[in-house]
C-alpha positions as CSV (number, residue, x, y, z in Angstrom):
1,X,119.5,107.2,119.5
2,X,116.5,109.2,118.3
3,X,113.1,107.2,117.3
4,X,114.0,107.4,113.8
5,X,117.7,106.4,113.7
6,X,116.3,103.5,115.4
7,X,114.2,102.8,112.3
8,X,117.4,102.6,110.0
9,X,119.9,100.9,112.6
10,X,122.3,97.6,111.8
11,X,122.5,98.7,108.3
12,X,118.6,97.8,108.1
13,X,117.1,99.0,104.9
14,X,114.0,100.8,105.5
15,X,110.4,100.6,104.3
16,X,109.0,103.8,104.8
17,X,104.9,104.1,103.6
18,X,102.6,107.1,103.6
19,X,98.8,107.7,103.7
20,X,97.2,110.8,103.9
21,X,95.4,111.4,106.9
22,X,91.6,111.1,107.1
23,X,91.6,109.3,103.9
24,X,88.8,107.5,103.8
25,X,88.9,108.7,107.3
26,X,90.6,108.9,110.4
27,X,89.4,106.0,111.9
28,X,90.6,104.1,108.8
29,X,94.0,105.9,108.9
30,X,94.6,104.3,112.1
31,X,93.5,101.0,111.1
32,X,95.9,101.8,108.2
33,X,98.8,102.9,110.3
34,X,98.6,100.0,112.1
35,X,98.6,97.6,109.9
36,X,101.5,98.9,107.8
37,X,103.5,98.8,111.2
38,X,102.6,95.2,111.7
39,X,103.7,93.9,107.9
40,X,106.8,95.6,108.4
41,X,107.2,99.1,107.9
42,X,110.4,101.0,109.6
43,X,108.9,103.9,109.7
44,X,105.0,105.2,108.8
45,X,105.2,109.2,107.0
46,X,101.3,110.6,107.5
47,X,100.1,113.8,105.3
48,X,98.5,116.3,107.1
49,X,95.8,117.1,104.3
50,X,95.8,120.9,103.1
51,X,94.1,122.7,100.5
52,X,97.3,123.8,98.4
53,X,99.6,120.5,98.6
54,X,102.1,121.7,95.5
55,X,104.2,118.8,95.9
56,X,101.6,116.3,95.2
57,X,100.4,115.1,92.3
58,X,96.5,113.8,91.1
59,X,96.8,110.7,93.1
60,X,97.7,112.7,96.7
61,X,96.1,116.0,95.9
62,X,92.7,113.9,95.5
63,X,93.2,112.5,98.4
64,X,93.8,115.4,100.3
65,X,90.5,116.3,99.1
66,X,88.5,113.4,100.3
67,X,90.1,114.1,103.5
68,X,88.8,117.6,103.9
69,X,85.6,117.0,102.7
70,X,85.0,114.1,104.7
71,X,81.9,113.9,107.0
72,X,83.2,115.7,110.2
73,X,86.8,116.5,108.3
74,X,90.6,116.1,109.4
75,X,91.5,119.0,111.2
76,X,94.6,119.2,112.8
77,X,93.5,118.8,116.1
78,X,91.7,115.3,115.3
79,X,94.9,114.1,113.2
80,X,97.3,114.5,116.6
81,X,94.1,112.8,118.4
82,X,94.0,109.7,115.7
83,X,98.7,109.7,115.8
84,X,97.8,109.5,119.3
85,X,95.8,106.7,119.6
86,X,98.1,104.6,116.4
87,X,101.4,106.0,118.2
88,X,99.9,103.6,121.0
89,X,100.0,100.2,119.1
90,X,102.4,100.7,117.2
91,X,106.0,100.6,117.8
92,X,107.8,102.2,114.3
93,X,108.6,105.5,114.3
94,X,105.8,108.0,112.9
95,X,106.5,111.6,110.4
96,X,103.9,114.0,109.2
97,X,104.1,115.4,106.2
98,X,102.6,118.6,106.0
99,X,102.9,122.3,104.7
100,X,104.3,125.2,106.5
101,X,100.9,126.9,106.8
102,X,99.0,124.5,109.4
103,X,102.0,124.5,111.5
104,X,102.4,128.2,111.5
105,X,98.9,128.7,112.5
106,X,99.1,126.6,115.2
107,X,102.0,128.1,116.1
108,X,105.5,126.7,115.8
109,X,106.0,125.8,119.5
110,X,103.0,124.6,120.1
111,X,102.8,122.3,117.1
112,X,105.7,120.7,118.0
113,X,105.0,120.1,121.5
114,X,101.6,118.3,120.3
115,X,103.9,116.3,118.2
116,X,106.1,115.2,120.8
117,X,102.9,114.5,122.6
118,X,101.1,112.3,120.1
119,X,104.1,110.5,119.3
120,X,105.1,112.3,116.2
121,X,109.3,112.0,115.6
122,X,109.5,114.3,112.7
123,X,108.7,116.3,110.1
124,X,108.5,117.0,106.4
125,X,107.5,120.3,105.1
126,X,108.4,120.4,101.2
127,X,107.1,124.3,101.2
128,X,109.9,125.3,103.8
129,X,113.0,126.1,101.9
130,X,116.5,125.0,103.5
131,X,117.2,128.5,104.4
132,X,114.9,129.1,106.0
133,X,114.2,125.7,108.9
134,X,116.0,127.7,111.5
135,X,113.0,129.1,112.1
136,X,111.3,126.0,113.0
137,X,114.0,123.8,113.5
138,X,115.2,124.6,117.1
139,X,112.0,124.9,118.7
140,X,111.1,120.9,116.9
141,X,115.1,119.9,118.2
142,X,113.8,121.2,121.3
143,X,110.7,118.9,121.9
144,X,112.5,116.1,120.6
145,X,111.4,116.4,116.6
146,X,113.2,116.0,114.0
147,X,113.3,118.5,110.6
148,X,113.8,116.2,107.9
149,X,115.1,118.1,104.8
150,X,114.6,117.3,101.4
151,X,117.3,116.6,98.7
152,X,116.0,117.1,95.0
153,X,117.7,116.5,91.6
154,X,117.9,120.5,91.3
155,X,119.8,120.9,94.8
156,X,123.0,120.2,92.9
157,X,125.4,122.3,95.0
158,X,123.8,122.4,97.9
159,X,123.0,118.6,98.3
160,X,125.9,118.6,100.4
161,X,125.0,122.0,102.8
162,X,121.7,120.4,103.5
163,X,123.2,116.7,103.9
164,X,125.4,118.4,106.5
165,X,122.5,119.9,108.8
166,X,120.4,116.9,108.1
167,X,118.5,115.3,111.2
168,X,116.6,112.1,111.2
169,X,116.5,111.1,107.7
170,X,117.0,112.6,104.3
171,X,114.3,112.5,101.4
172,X,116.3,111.9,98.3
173,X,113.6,113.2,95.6
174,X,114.3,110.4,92.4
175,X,112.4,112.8,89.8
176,X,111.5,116.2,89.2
177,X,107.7,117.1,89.2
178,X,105.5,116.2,91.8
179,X,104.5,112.8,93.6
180,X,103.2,110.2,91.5
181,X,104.0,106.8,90.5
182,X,106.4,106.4,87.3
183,X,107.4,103.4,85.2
184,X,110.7,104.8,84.9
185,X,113.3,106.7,86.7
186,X,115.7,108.6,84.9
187,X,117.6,110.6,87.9
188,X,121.2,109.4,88.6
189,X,120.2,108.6,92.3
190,X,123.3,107.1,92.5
191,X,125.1,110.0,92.3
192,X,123.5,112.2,94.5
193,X,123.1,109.5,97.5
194,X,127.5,109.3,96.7
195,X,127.6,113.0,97.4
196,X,125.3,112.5,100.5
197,X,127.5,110.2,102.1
198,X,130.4,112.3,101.3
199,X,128.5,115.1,104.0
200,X,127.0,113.0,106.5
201,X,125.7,109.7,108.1
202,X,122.5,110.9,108.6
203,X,120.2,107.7,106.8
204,X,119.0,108.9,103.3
205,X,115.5,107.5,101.8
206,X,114.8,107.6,98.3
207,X,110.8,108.8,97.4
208,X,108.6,110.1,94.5
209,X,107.7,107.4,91.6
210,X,108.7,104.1,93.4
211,X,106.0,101.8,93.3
212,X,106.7,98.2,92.0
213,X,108.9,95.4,94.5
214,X,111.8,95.5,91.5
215,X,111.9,99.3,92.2
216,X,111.8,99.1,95.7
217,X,114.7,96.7,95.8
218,X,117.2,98.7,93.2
219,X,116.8,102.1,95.3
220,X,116.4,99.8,98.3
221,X,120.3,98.7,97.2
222,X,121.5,102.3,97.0
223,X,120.3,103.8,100.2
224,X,119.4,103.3,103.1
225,X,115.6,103.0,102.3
226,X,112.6,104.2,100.2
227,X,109.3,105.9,100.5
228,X,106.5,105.0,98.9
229,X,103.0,107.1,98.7
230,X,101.1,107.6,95.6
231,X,101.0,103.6,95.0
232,X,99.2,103.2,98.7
233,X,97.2,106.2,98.2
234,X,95.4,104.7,94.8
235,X,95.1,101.6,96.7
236,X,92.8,103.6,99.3
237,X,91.2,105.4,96.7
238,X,89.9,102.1,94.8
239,X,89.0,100.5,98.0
240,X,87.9,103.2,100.4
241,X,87.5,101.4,103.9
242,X,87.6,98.2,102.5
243,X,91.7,99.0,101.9
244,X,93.0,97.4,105.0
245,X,93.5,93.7,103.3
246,X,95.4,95.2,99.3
247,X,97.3,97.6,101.7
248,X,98.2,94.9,104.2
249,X,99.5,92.8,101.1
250,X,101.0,95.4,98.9
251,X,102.8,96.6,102.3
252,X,104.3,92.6,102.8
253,X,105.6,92.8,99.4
254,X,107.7,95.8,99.0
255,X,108.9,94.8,102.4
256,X,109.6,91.7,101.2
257,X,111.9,93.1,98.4
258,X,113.5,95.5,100.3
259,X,114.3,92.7,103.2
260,X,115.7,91.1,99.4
261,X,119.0,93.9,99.9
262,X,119.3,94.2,103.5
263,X,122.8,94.1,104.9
């Protein structure tokens, strides 16, 4: 059982939160990590920030920006230091999220060989299209990461093809747009998780506007967990350093409603 299967085994619903790397910075990050893993998060997703992040919306894109601009930045090289380091003391599975362009620079092979290094168990690249992972995909299998696919309200016919080459987890997207927190979700999630199973056990996680416990627990109920990152993000952006404490609490809570529909 891979790192991240582990995060979603016994029919345990998952918790899965994200922060943006570097943001306020990396020190806090880790801090951050850590402290998400010890309120109960399954699994921790980590954004590699990048200069073009075109599935983000204001809330991540901003902090993408603080990140860069930072006093000595968040290059690549210090984000695998700082996983390193929080892949230490923690003991939930961590994902980056990043774009295709970082990991091509550093080069495929040796991106994923740092990963399995620093403790990194998969990753998320929303600018990689389906068709073409195989590039990437072997050489991650290979070092013991796992390409985690995306399923969008769009995918229609292929939600099944990509369900059926799924490893780790899938990321059911609720909405169309970007990443953001929304009120209201008008997607039939339902329906697309149905034709999920229908293709494959791999655990599916529902992501993009869920922000409030009532939310968390109604997707929570459908799959087999949810993601959450625009909602922690603002949290760091009001509070900067001083984060640790709202993100610790807000962290107990949505845990606390998605323990609420845990088999």
């Amino acid at each position: 059982m891979s790192d991240i299967a582990s995060a979603f085994r016994d029919h345990k619903k998952a918790f899965i939160p994200f922060v943006t790397a570097g943001d306020p910075s990396l020190r806090d990050t880790e801090e951050f990590i850590v402290a998400m893993a010890q309120e109960g998060a399954s699994l921790i997703e980590i954004g590699i920030p990048f200069s073009d992040p075109i599935a983000e919306g204001p809330v991540i894109q901003a902090a993408n920006i603080r990140a860069l601009s930072a006093p000595g930045g968040a290059s690549v090289e210090k984000i695998f230091q700082m996983v390193q380091r929080a892949s230490q003391r923690v003991d939930v599975p961590l994902v980056f999220l990043t774009y295709l362009n970082p990991v091509f620079v550093y080069g495929y092979d040796a991106f994923c060989a740092r990963c399995a290094q620093a403790g990194i168990s998969g990753l998320i690249i929303p600018d990689m299209p389906f068709e073409e992972r195989g590039e990437l995909a072997p050489i991650a299998a290979a070092h013991g990461v796992d390409v985690i696919s995306l399923i969008a309200p769009t995918s229609a016919e292929r939600i099944q093809m990509i369900a059926r080459e799924s490893t780790g987890y899938l990321y059911i997207v609720s909405s169309l747009g970007v990443t953001g927190t929304r009120s209201t979700i008008t997607t039939d999630v339902g329906a697309i998780i149905e034709r999920v199973r229908d293709a494959t056990r791999t655990p599916a996680a529902i992501g993009f506007g869920i922000n409030t416990p009532e939310q968390a627990a109604h997707y929570a109920s459908m799959a087999d967990g949810v993601i959450v990152g625009s909602a922690i993000v603002k949290i760091i952006a009001e509070h900067g350093a001083e984060a640790l404490v709202p993100i610790r609490e807000y962290v107990r809570e949505m845990v606390n409603a998605v323990d609420s529909c845990r088999q």
